[in-house]
Structure formats: structure tokens, C-alpha cells
C-alpha angles and dihedrals in degrees: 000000000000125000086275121055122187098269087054096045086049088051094049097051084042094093132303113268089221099050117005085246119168096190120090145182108212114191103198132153119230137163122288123189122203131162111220132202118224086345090308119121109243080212146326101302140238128270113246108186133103122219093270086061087045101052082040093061098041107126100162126032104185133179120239101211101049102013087242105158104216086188143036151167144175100182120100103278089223103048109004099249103174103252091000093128089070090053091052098051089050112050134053121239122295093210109081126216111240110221086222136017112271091221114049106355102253120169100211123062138172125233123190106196146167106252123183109233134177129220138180120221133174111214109270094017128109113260115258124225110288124235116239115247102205125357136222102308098025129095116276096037115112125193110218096178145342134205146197102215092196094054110020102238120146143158138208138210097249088194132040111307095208109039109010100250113162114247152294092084118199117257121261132231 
């Protein structure tokens, strides 16, 4: 599990202890899929997480009304590494898009990776779609894993994808 469980992210969206507030700006990074041409994204992606991923990634709750961050981390949202979240929105991703698949030469690939991502909830509401905070090539995007469908070749960060950690990485939710 990430810093934040449920019952913490539940608490944090509650209302805001300065002000009462029940708007909230959440940063958390979550999975993103996109297929690329020639290791070029076809487009910006879609997001691939469920609530649990989503509550796992969270690094900043923040209130709307007073700025007031209810919660805050600066550990790597994905293994904990003490200021790793730094590293990870400042870097790009250490895992390169091939332009064609090694195996058979295929054109078109598909890339699972942690995007950070920025969403707006009012306490009680359902939690609208986020807004991605850097895209595949820009710093903060990091690539997890990427696959050939026709052929079956993939490959894997084998260390932290966002902040380099060696492994072993925590399990996710």
C-alpha cells in the first residue's frame, strides 16, 4: 500500500482542518497505457488504474479554498524511497522506446507507464477524470513496460521506474 490507505484518503477528502473546505486538488501518480508508432506516442494515452492505484499513487492532497495540503509525501509513490518523488518529477523515464520492436520489427508497440496526473474532488463526490501532468518524452513520465502484440516481446523496469530504487519494489494494490 501506498502512504495513504483508503481510510486515510477518505479522511483527507473529509474537510479541510483550517477551513472546513470540501474541494480538493489530489497529485497522484497512476498507470497510463498508450500504443506508439515508431516510438512515437498515436496519441496521449489512456489512464489504466482503478481507485485502489489511484489512492496508491496519491503524494499532495491539497484544499482548494486555503491551499492547506492535508496530505503530503515526499517518498516515491511506487517504493517508498525517502525524497524519490522529487527524482521522479524530474527526470524522464529511464526505460527507452524502441522505434521498432527488437524481435520481429514491428512498427506499433504498446507502453504501460506512471503518469502524474492531477484531479479535482469535492468531498463526497465521485472523482472526475485527472489531467495528466507530463506525457510520454517529458519529464515525469515514466515507462513500466512496454510490448509487441504480434510477437510477444516485452520488457520491464527492473528497477523503480520512477525513482530508480533498486528493487524489490512493494507490491501494488
Amino acid at each position: 500500500m501506498g502512504e495513504l490507505d483508503e481510510a486515510g484518503f477518505e479522511r483527507a477528502i473529509g474537510a479541510c482542518p483550517t477551513c472546513a473546505g470540501k474541494t480538493f486538488e489530489i497529485a497522484s501518480y497512476i498507470d497510463r497505457t498508450m500504443q506508439v508508432m515508431l516510438g512515437d506516442a498515436d496519441n496521449d494515452g489512456k489512464w489504466a488504474h482503478d481507485g485502489e492505484k489511484f489512492v496508491d499513487g496519491t503524494y499532495r492532497v491539497t484544499c482548494v479554498n486555503c491551499k492547506t495540503n492535508v496530505f503530503e509525501s515526499a517518498a516515491c509513490p511506487r517504493c517508498h524511497h525517502e525524497g524519490g518523488l522529487a527524482t521522479a518529477l524530474a527526470t524522464p523515464s529511464r526505460l527507452a522506446v524502441p522505434k521498432k520492436c527488437p524481435k520481429c520489427k514491428e512498427l506499433e508497440l504498446v507502453l504501460l507507464g506512471f503518469a502524474p496526473s492531477v484531479v479535482r474532488v469535492t468531498s463526497g463526490g465521485r472523482v472526475p477524470t485527472p489531467t495528466p501532468l507530463a506525457l510520454l518524452g517529458e519529464d515525469g513520465f515514466h515507462v513500466v513496460a512496454i510490448a509487441c502484440d504480434p510477437c510477444g516481446w516485452a520488457v520491464v523496469a527492473e528497477t523503480c521506474p520512477l525513482c530508480d530504487a533498486p528493487p524489490p519494489l512493494r507490491a501494488r494494490p
